[in-house]
Backbone as a chain_set.jsonl record, in Angstrom:
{"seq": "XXXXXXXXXXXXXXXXXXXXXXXXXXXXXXXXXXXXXXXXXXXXXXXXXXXXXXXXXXXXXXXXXXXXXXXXXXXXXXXXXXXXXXXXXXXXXXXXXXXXXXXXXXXXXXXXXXXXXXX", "coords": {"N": [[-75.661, 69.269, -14.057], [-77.299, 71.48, -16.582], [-80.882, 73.221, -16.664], [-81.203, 72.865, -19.453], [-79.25, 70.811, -20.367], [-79.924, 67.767, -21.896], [-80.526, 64.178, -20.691], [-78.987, 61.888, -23.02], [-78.978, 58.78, -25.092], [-76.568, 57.376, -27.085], [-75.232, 55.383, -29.698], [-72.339, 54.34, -29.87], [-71.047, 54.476, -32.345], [-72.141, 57.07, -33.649], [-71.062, 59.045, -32.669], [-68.028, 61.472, -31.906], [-65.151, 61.553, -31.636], [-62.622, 63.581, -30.456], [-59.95, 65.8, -30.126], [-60.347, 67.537, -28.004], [-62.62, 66.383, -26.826], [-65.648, 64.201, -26.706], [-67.666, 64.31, -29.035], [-71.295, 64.66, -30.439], [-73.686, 65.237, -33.128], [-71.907, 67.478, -33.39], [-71.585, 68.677, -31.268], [-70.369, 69.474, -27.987], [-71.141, 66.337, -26.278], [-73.465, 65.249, -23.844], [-74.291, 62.812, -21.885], [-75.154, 59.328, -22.205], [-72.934, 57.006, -23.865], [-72.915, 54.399, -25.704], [-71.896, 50.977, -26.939], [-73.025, 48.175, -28.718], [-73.171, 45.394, -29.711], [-73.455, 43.165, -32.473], [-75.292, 40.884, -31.812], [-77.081, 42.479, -30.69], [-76.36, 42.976, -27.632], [-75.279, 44.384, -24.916], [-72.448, 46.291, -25.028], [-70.481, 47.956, -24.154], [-70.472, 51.133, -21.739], [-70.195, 54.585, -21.281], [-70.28, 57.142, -19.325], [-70.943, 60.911, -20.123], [-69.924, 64.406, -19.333], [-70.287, 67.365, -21.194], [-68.801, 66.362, -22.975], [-66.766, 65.378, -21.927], [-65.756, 62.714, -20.226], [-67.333, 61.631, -17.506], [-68.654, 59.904, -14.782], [-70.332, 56.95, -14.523], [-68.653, 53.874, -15.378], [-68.758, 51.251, -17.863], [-67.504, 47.883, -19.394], [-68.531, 44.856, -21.039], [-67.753, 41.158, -21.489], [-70.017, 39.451, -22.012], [-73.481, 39.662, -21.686], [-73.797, 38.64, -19.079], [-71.119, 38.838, -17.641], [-68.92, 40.551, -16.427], [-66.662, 43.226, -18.036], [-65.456, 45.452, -16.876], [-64.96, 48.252, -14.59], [-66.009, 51.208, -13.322], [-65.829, 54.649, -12.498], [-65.568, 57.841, -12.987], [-64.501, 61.367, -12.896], [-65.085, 64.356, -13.906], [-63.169, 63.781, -16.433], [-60.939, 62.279, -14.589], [-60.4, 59.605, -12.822], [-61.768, 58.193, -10.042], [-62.558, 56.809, -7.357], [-63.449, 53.066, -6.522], [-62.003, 50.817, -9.2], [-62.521, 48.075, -11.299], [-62.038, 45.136, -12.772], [-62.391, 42.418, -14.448], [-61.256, 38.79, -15.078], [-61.805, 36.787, -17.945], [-63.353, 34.085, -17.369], [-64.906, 35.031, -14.89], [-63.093, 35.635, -12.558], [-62.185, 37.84, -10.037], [-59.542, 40.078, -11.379], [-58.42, 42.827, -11.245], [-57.947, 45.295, -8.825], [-58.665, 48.805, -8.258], [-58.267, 51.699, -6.005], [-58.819, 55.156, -6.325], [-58.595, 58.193, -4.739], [-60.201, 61.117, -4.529], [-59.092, 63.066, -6.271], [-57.817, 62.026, -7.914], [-55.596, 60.317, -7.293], [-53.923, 57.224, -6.696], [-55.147, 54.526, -4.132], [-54.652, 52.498, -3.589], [-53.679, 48.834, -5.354], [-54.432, 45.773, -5.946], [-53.986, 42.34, -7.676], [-55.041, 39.752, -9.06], [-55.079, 36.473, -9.894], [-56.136, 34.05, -12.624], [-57.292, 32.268, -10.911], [-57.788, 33.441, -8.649], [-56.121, 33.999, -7.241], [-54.305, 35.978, -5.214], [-51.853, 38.189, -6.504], [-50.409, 40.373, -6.475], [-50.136, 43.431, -4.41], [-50.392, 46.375, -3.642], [-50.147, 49.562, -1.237]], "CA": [[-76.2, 69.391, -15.394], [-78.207, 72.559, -16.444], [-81.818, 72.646, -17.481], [-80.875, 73.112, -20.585], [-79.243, 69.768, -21.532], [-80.584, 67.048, -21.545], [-79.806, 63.082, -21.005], [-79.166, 61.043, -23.95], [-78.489, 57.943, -25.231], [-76.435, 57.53, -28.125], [-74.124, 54.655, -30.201], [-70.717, 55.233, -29.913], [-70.569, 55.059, -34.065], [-72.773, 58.08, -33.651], [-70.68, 60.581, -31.705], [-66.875, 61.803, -32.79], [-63.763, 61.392, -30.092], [-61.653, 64.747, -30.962], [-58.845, 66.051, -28.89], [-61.801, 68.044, -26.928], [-63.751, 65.585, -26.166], [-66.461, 63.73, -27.501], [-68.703, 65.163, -29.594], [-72.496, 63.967, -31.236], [-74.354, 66.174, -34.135], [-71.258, 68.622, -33.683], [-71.808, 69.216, -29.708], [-69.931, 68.619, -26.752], [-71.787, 65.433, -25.405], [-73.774, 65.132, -22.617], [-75.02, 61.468, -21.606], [-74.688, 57.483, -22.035], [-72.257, 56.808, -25.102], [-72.991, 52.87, -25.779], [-71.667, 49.797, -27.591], [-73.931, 47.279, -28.738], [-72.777, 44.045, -30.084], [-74.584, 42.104, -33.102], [-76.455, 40.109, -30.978], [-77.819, 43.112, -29.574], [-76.497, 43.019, -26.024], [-74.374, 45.877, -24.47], [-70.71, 45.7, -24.986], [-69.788, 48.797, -22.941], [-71.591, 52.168, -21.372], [-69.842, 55.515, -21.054], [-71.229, 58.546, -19.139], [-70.176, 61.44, -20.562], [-71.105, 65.652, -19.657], [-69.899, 68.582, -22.054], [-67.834, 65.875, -24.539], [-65.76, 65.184, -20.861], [-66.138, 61.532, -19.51], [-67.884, 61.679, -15.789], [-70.005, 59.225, -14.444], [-70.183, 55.343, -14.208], [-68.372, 53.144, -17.122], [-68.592, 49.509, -17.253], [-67.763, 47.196, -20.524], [-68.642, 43.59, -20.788], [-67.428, 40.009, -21.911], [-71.26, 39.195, -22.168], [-74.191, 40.394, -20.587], [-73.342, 38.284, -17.346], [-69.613, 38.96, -17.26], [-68.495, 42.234, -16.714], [-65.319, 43.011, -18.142], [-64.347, 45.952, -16.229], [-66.418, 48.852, -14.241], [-65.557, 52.401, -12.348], [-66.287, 55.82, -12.027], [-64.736, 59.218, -13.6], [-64.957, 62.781, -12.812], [-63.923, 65.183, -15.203], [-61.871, 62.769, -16.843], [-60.201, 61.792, -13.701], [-60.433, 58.112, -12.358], [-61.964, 57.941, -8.715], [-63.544, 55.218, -6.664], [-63.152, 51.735, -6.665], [-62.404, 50.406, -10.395], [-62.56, 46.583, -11.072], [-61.366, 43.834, -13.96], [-62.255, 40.361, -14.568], [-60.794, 37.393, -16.057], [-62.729, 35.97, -18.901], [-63.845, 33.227, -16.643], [-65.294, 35.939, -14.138], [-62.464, 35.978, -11.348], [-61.675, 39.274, -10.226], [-58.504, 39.843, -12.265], [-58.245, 43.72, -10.692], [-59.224, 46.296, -8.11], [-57.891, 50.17, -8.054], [-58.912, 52.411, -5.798], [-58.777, 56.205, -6.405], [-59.301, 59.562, -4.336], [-61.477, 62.358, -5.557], [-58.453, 64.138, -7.118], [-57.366, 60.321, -8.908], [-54.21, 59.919, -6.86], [-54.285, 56.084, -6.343], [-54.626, 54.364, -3.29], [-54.325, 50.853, -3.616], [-54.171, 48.254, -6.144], [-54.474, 44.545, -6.035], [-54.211, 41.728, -9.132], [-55.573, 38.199, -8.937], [-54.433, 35.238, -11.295], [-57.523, 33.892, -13.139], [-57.832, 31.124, -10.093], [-58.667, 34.201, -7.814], [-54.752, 34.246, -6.137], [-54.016, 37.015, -4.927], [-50.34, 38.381, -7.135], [-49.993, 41.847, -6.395], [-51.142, 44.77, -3.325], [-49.488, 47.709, -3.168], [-51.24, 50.415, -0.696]], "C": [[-77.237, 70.503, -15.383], [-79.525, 72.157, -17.081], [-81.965, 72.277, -19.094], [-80.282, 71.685, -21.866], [-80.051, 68.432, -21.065], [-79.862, 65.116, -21.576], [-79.985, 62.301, -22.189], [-78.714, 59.97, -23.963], [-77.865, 57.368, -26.182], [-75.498, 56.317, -28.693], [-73.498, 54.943, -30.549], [-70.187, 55.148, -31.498], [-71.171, 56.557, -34.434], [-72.461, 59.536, -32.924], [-68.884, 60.238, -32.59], [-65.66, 62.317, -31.247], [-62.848, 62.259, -31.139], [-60.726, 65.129, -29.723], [-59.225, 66.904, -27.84], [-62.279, 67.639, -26.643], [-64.31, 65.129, -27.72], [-67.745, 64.346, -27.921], [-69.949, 64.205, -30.607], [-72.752, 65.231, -31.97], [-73.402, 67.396, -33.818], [-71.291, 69.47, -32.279], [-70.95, 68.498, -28.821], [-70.936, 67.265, -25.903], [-72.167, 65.736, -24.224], [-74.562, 63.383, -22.736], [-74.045, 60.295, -21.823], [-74.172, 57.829, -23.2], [-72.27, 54.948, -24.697], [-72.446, 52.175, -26.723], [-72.469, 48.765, -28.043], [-73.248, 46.11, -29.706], [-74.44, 43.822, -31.362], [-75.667, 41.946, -32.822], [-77.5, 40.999, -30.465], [-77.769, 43.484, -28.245], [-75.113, 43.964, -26.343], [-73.388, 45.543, -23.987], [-70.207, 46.653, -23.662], [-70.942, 50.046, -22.909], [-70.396, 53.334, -20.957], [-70.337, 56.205, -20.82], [-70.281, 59.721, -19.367], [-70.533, 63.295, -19.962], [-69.835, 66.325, -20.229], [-68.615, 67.807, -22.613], [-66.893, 65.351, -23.464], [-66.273, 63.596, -19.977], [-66.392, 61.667, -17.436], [-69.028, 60.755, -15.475], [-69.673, 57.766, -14.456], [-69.446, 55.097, -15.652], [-68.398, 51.439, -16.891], [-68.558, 48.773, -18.999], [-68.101, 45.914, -19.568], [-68.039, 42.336, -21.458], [-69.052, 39.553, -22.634], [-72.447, 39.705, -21.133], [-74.397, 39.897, -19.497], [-72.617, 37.646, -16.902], [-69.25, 39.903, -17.777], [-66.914, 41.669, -16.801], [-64.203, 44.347, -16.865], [-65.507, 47.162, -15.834], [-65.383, 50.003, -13.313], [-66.326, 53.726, -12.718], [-65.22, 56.968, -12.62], [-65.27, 60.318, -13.024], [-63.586, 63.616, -12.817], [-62.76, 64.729, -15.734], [-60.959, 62.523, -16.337], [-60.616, 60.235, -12.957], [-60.438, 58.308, -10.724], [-62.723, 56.691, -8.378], [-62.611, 54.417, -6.946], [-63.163, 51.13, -8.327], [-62.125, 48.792, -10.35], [-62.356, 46.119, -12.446], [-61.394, 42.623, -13.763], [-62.216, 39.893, -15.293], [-62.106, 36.755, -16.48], [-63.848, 35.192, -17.991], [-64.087, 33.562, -14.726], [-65.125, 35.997, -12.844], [-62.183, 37.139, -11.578], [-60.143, 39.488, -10.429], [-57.474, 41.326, -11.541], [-58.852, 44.908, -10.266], [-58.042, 47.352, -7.894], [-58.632, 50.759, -7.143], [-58.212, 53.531, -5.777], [-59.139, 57.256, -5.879], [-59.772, 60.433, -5.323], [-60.194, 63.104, -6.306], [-57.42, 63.594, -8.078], [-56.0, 60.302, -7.941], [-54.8, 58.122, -6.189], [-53.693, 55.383, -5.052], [-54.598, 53.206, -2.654], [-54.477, 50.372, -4.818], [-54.109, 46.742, -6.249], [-54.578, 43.681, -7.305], [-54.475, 40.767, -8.47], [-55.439, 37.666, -9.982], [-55.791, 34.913, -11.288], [-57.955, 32.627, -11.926], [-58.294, 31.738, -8.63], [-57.3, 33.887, -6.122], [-54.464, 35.363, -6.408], [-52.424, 37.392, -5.334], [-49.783, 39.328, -7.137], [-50.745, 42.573, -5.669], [-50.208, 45.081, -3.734], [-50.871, 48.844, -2.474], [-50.413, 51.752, -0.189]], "O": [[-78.004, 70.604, -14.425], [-79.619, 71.175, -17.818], [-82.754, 71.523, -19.663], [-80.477, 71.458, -23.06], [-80.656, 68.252, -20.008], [-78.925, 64.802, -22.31], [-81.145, 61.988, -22.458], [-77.958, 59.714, -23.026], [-78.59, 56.43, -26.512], [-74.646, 56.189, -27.813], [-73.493, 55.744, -31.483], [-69.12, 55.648, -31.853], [-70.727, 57.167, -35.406], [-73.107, 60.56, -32.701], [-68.556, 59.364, -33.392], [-65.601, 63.138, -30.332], [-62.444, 61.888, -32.241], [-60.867, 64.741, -28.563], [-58.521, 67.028, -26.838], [-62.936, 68.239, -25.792], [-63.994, 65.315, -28.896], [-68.65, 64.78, -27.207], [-69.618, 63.275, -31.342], [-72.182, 66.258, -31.601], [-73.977, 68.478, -33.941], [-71.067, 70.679, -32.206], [-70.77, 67.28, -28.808], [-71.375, 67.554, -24.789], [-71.449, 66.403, -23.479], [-75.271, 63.006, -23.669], [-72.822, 60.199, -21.721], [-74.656, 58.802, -23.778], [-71.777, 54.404, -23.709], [-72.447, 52.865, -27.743], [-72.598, 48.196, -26.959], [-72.736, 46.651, -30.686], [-75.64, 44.084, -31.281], [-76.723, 42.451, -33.203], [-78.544, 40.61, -29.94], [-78.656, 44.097, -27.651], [-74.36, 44.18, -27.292], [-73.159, 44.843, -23.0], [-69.738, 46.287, -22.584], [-71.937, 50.112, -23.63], [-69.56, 52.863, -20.187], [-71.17, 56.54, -21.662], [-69.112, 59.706, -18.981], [-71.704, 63.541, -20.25], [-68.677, 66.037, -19.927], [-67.537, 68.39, -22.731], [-65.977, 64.731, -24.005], [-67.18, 63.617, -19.145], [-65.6, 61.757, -16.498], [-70.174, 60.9, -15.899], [-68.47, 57.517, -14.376], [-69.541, 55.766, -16.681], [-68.102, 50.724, -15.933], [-69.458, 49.076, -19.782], [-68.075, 45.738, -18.35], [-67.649, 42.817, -22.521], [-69.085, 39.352, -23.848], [-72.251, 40.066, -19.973], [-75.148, 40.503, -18.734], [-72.674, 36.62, -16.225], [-69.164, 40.249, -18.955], [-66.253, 40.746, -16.327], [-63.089, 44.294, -16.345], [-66.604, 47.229, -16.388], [-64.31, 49.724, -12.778], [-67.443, 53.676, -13.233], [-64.014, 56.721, -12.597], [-66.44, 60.307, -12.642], [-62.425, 63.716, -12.42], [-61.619, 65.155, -15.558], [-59.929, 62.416, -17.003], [-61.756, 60.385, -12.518], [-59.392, 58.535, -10.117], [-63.311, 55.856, -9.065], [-61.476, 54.604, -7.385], [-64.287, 50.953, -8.796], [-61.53, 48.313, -9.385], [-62.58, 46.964, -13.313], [-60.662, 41.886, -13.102], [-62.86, 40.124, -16.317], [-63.07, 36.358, -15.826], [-65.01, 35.586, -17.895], [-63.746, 32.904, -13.743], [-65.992, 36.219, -11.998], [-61.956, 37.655, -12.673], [-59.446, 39.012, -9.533], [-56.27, 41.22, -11.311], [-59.789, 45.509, -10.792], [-56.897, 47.091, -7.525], [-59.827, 50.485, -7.253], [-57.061, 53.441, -5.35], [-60.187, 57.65, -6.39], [-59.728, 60.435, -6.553], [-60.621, 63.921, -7.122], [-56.567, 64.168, -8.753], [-55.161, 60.201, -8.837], [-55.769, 57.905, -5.463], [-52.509, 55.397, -4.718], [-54.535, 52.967, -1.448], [-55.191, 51.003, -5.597], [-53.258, 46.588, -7.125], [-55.284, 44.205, -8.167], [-54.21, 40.761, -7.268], [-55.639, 38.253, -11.045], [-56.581, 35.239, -10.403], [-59.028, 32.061, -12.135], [-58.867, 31.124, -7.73], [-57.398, 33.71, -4.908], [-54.343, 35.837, -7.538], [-51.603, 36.937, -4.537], [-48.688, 39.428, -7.69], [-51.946, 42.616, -5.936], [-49.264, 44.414, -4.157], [-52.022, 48.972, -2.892], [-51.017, 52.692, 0.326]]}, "num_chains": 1, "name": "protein.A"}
């Protein structure tokens, strides 16, 4: 990131998903793009730089039960990503090299049985 931009934090009714990216006040994004629920508590979190998703993402079920959580760069899917069943078994785990080619993936039935590897 250059000195130039800076991090923000913004609600995702407040920015504009175009076939370029995501854009706030008419700019390629840089920063958190958030969700907020009613209640007030934080549905989901997107990191975003120049309107291009990079950086952590994680939604939620409630604020203590994640619904699902990983990592991007340059709108490519790396790392370890994860998914859980309502009733906060891990439901599924991806993992991704730095250039997204995937290199495992496992499912679990909501009782936390194991129903699918491939590696």
């Amino acid at each position: 990131m250059s000195p130039e931009d800076s991090e923000l934090r913004v609600r995702v009714e407040d920015t504009e998903d175009r076939a370029e990216g995501v854009f706030h006040q008419g700019t390629p994004f840089t920063g958190e793009v958030v969700e907020v629920g009613e209640d007030g508590n934080l549905l989901s979190l997107y990191t975003y730089y120049a309107g291009t998703q990079d950086g952590p993402y994680a939604e939620w079920y409630s604020p203590d039960r994640p619904f699902r959580t990983g990592t991007m760069r340059f709108g490519l899917l790396i790392g370890v990503h994860r998914q859980w069943h309502p009733n906060g078994q891990v439901a599924l785990e991806t993992e991704f090299d730095a250039q997204s080619r995937q290199l495992y993936r496992r499912e679990w039935d909501d009782q936390g049985n194991l129903i699918y590897e491939h590696t």
